[in-house]
N, C-alpha and C positions, 0 to 999 in steps of 0.2 A: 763399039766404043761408047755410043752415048747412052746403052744400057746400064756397062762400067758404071760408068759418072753416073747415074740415076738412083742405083745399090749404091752408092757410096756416098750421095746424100740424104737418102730414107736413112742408113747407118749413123749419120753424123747428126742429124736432126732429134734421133731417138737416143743418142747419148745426152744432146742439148739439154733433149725433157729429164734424163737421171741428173744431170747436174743442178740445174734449177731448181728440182722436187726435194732433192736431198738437202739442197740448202737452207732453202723456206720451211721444212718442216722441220732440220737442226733447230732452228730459231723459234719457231711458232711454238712446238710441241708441247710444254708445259701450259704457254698460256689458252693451247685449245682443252686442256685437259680441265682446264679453271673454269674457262666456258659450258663446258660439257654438264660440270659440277651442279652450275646453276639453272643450266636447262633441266637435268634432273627434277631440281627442287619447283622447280614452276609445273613441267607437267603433273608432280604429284601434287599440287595446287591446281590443277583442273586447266593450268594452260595450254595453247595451242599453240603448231611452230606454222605461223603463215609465211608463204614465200613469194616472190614475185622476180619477174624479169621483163626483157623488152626481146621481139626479137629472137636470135638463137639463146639468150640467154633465158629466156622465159622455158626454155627444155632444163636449164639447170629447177628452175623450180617446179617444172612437173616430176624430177627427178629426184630431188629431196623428197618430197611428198609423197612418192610411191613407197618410198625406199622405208618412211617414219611408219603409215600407215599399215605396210603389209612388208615387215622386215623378213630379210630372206635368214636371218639366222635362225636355228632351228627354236622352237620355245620360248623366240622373245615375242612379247604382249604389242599388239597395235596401239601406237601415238596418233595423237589428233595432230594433221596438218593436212593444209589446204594450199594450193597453189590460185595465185588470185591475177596472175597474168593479164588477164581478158581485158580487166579491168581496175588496176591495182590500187587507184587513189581512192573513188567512190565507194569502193567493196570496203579496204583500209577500215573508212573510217563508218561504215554501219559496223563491222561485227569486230573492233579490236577492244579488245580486255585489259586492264594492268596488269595481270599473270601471265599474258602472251609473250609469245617470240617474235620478233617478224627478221624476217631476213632476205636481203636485198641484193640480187646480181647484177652486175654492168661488166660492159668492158672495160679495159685498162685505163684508158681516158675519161670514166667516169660517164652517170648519167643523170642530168637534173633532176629529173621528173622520179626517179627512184629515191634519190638524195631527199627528195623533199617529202617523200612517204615515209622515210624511215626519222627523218628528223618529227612529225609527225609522232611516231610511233613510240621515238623515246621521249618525248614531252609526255604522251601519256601513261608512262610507268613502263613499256614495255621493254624487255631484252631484245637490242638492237645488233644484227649482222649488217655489216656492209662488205660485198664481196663483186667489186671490191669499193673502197671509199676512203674517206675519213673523219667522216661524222658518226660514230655510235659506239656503242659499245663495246661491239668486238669489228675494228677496224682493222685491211688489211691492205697493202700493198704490195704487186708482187712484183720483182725485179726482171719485167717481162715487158716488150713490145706488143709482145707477138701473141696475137687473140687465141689463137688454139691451143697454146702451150699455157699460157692464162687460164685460159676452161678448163684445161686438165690438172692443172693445179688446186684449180676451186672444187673441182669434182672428188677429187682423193680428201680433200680439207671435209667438204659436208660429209664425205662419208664414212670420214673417222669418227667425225663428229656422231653420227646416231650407232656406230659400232660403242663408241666410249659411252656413249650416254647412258645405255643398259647398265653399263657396270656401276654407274655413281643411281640409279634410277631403284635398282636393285638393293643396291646398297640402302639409299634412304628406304625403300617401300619394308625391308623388312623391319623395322620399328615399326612397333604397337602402341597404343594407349592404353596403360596396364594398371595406372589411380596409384593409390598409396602404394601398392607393390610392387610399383618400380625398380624402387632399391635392388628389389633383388636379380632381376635380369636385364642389368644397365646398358646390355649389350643392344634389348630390343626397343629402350628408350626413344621416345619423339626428342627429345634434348639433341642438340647438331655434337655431332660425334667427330674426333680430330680424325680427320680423311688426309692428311699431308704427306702417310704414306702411301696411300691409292693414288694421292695427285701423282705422285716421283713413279708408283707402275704403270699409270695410264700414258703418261709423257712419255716413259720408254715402251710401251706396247706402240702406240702410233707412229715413232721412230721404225721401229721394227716394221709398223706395215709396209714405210715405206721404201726400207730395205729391198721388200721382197716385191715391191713396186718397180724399183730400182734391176733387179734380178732377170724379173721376168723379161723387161723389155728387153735388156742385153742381150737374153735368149733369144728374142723374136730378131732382133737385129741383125744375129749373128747368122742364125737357121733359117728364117723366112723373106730377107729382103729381096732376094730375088725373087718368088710368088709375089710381094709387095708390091714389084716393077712392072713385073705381067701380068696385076691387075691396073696399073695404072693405063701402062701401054694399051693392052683390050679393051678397058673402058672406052680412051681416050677415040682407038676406032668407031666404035657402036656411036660416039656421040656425035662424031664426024660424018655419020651414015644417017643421021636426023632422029637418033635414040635418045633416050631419055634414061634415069637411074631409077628405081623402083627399088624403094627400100622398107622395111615391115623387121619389127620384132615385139618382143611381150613386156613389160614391167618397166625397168630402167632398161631394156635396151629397145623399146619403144622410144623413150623419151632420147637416146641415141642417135634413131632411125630419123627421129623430128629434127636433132640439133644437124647431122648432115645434109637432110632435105632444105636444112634455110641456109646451112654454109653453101651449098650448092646456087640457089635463087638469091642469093643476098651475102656476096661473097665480103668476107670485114676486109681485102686486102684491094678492093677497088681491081678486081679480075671480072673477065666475063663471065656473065652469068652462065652455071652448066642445067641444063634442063632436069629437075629432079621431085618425086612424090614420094612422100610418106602416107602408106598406106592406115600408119598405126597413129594418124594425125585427124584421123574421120569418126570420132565418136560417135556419130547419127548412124554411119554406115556398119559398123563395129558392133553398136548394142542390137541394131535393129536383125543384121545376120545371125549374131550369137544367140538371141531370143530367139525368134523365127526356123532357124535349121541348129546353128551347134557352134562353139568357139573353135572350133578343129578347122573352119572353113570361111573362119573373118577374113586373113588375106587372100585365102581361093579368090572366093566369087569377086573380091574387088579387083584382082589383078587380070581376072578371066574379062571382065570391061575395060578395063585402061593399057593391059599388055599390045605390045608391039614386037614384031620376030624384029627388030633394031635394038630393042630397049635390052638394058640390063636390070638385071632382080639380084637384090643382094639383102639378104637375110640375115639380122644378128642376133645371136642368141650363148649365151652361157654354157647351157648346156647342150646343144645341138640334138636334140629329144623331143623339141616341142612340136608337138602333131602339125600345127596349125603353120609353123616355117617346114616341115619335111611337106605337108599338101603342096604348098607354093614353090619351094624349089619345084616339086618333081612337076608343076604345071609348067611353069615357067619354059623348064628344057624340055618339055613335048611342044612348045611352042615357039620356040627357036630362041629362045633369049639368051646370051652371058650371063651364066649363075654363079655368084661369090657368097661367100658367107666367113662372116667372121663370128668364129665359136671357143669354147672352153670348155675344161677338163682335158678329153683326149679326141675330141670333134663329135661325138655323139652319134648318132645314127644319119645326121647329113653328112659326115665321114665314111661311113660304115655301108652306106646305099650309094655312095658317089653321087650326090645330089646335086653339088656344087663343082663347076670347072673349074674354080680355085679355090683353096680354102687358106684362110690364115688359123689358126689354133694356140691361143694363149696357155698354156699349160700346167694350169691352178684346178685348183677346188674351190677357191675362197673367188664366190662373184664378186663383191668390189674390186676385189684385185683384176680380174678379168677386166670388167666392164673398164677401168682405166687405163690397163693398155691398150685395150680395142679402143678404145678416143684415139687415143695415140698414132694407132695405125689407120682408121678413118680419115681423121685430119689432114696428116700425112699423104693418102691417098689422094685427097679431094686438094690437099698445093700442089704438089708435082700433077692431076691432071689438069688445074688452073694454068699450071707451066705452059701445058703443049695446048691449050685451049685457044689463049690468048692469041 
């Protein structure tokens, strides 16, 4: 019976997120395509997008940051951003430029110490995000209590945001400076060219991502809430038995693996705390293995120190491929752990080796899309085991 009920509120939670998402981005979607515009036009002014947060939300801006820097679409060019986290106000204000971006995470309720960096920020000429806020430039509010379903709205918002930016980035970069000869290929003019019909395609492409945003989860809801339940349930034993969660993945689902490991230690809903590491939270440990022997074995050797035949390891990754989570699953289950993994495409080779005792599998090509329902079904996991924690 109280399996029933548990599929049946992972189901109702992950309708909640299609409802919410669909509506905040009905409403946003033109005015992030405006934003987008002028992000464009600053990076080709030598701007940078710094980002900052407190907290779990300081994983939103390691996560923009990776995402500008080393874009997973194929032959888009690396943007300058930086995540200034550590230390957001003192860093702020050595290296901010007037051609900059800065962009600002909180929870729902807001956060002074971010507010006053980015007020800061727009005083001195820069393109202000608040995500969320209502002091800048592109201010937003989402019709949300609820911290996780909040993150995963702001997580799908920044990352339409550097998908659309290519297109207006593009756009601008292919003008030339071509002297009196202008006239004649006015197409490659530096003169600002009327873009009001890319605004009206970009507004509706972002709509559209969220469609399929929208799609995907239904699918997961429909097909995997039960795997959903018997990961929470299993967790929930291991951590009963004095386990701990061991999570590790690469790029943005690193910064994933970070935002779960602090909703676990530092839970926003005033739950007990669940005992949990991020392995891809250890940059000293990370570069110095990768240097030293090989990236194939950053999570090995770290989990081969801190693993416990109690603990669970839960590996996320996009494409279910990546050498260095199939090492760590297969160490993991020679050492007795609960192996989960939440993967995309069609689960990859930690599918294909049974790597994982459970797997969830978003069923995209497109990693933003992946990566935002895997929040979805993270978050998801880590309330209902908050549930049986308590």
């Amino acid at each position: 019976m109280r399996q029933t009920q548990v599929i049946d509120q992972i189901q109702a939670t992950l309708h909640e997120r299609n409802v919410l998402s669909r509506a905040f981005f009905d409403q946003e979607a033109h005015r992030l395509a405006e934003a987008c515009r002028e992000m464009s036009e600053r990076f080709l002014a030598r701007g940078r997008l710094l980002a900052f947060g407190q907290g779990a939300y300081a994983t939103d801006a390691q996560h923009v940051s990776v995402e500008f820097v080393h874009p997973v679409i194929v032959g888009k060019r690396a943007l300058p951003a930086l995540d200034l986290s550590l230390h957001f106000g003192p860093w702020l204000q050595a290296l901010l430029q007037p051609e900059d971006m800065v962009m600002g995470f909180a929870p729902p309720s807001g956060d002074v110490e971010v507010e006053r960096a980015l007020a800061f920020a727009r005083q001195k000429g820069a393109l202000t995000f608040a995500l969320t806020g209502q002091e800048a430039d592109y201010a937003v509010e989402i019709a949300t209590s609820d911290p996780f379903i909040h993150q995963e709205i702001v997580e799908i918002l920044y990352h339409v945001l550097w998908e659309t930016v290519h297109v207006f980035f593009e756009h601008r970069e292919s003008r030339h400076e071509l002297g009196a000869t202008s006239f004649l290929y006015p197409f490659l003019s530096r003169e600002k060219q009327d873009t009001s019909a890319l605004l009206v395609e970009a507004a509706h492409s972002i709509r559209m991502k969220v469609a399929e945003d929208v799609r995907l989860r239904q699918a997961v809801a429909e097909q995997q809430s039960e795997v959903i339940a018997r990961m929470i349930d299993m967790t929930a034993e291991r951590l009963k038995q004095g386990g701990k969660l061991i999570l590790f993945g690469n790029g943005g689902s690193a910064t994933d693996a970070n935002d779960l490991a602090l909703d676990c230690v530092a839970p926003p809903q005033g739950w007990k705390p669940v005992p949990a590491v991020s392995l891809s939270l250890e940059p000293a440990s990370i570069s110095a293995i990768a240097n030293d022997i090989g990236p194939e074995v950053i999570f090995l050797r770290q989990l081969i120190a801190q693993a416990r035949p109690e603990d669970v390891a839960l590996g996320i990754s996009t494409s279910g491929g990546s050498k260095n989570i199939l090492l760590a699953l297969e160490e993991a289950r020679k050492r007795g752990l609960l192996t989960l993994a939440l993967l995309g495409y069609d689960g990859g080779e930690v599918r294909r080796q049974n790597l994982a005792d459970l797997t969830i599998v978003v069923p995209s090509e497109h990693i933003p899309r992946i990566q935002e329902v895997q929040a979805s079904v993270y978050h998801t996991i880590r309330e209902q085991v908050g549930a049986l924690w308590r």
